[in-house]
C-alpha distance (Angstrom), angle and dihedral (degrees) to the residues before:
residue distance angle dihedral
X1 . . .
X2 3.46 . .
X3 3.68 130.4 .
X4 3.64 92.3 -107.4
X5 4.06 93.2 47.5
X6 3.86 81.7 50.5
X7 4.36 96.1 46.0
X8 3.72 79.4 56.6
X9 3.18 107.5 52.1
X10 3.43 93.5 45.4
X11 3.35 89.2 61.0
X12 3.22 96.3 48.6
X13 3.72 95.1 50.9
X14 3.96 82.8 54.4
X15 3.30 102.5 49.7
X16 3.74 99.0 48.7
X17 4.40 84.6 53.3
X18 3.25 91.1 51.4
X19 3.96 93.1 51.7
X20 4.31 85.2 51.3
X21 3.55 84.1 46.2
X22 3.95 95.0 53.9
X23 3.88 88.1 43.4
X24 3.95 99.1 -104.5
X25 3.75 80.3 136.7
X26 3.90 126.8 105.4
X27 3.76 123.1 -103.0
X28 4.10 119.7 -81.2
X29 3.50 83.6 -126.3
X30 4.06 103.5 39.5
X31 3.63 75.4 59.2
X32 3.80 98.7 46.6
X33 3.77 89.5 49.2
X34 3.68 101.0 52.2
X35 4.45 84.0 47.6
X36 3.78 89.4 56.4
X37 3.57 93.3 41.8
X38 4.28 89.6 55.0
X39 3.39 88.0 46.1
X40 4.18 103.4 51.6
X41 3.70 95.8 64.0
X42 3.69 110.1 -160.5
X43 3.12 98.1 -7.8
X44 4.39 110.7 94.7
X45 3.95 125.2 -159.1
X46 3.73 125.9 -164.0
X47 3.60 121.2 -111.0
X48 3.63 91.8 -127.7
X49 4.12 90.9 52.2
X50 4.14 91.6 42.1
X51 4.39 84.1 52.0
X52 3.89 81.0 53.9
X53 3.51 97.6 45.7
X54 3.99 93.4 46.8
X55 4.02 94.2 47.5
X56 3.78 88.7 52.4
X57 4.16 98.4 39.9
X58 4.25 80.3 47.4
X59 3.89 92.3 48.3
X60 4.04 87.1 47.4
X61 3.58 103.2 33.1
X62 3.28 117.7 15.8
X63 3.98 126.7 -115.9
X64 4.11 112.7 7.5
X65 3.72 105.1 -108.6
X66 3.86 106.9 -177.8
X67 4.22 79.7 -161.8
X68 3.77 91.2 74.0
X69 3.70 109.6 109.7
X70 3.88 95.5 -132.3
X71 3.65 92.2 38.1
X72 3.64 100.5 107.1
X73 3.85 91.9 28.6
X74 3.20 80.6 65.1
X75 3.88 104.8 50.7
X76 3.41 92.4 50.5
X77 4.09 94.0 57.2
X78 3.37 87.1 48.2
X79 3.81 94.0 65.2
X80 3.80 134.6 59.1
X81 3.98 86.3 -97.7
X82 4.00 87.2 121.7
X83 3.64 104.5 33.4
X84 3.90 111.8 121.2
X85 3.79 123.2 -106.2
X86 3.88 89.1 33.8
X87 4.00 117.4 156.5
X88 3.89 106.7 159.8
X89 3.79 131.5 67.6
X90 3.75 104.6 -133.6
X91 2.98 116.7 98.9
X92 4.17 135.6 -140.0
X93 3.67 121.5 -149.7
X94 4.25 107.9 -121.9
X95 3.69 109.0 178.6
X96 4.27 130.3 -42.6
X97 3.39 106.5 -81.0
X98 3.39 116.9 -120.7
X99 4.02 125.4 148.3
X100 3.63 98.3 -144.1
X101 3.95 105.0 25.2
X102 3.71 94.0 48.3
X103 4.19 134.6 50.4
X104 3.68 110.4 -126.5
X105 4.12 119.2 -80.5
X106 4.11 104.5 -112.9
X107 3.74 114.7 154.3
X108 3.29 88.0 -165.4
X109 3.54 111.9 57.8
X110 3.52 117.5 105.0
X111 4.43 112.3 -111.2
């Protein structure tokens, strides 16, 4: 590499910071969204549901890291993915799972 090809990419390298800097640089959670959405397979999840999912896993947890190991574990128990007599893949958000904080999701129990 030469010291041109290095001057370059320097400047390069500088110029693209300072456009994440300036806030030329997609949303956190555009980005969060479209991570989940790789990772769920056939399954699909409205945008209005994931926003609902990702202001209660923030209120619980702190910021949504799709890196956590139980992350999309649990997403998906905090849908109707399990719920018995289901024929679609979409999913609807229910309530944040979360054994101790939260009683059990059962449609069917009487209130």
């Amino acid at each position: 590499m030469t010291r041109r090809d290095f001057v370059r990419v320097a400047l390069a390298g500088l110029a693209g910071a300072a456009l994440l800097a300036l806030g030329f640089a997609p949303q956190a959670r555009v980005v969060v969204r479209h991570r989940i959405r790789g990772r769920l397979g056939d399954w699909t999840i409205a945008d209005a549901d994931l926003d609902r999912f990702l202001d209660a896993f923030e209120a619980q947890y702190g910021d949504p890291a799709p890196a956590r190991d139980d992350f999309l574990q649990i997403l998906v128990l905090s849908t109707d993915a399990f719920a018995p007599g289901r024929a679609t893949k979409a999913l609807t958000f229910v309530q944040l799972y979360h054994p101790y904080k939260a009683p059990c999701y059962n449609p069917l129990a009487r209130r």
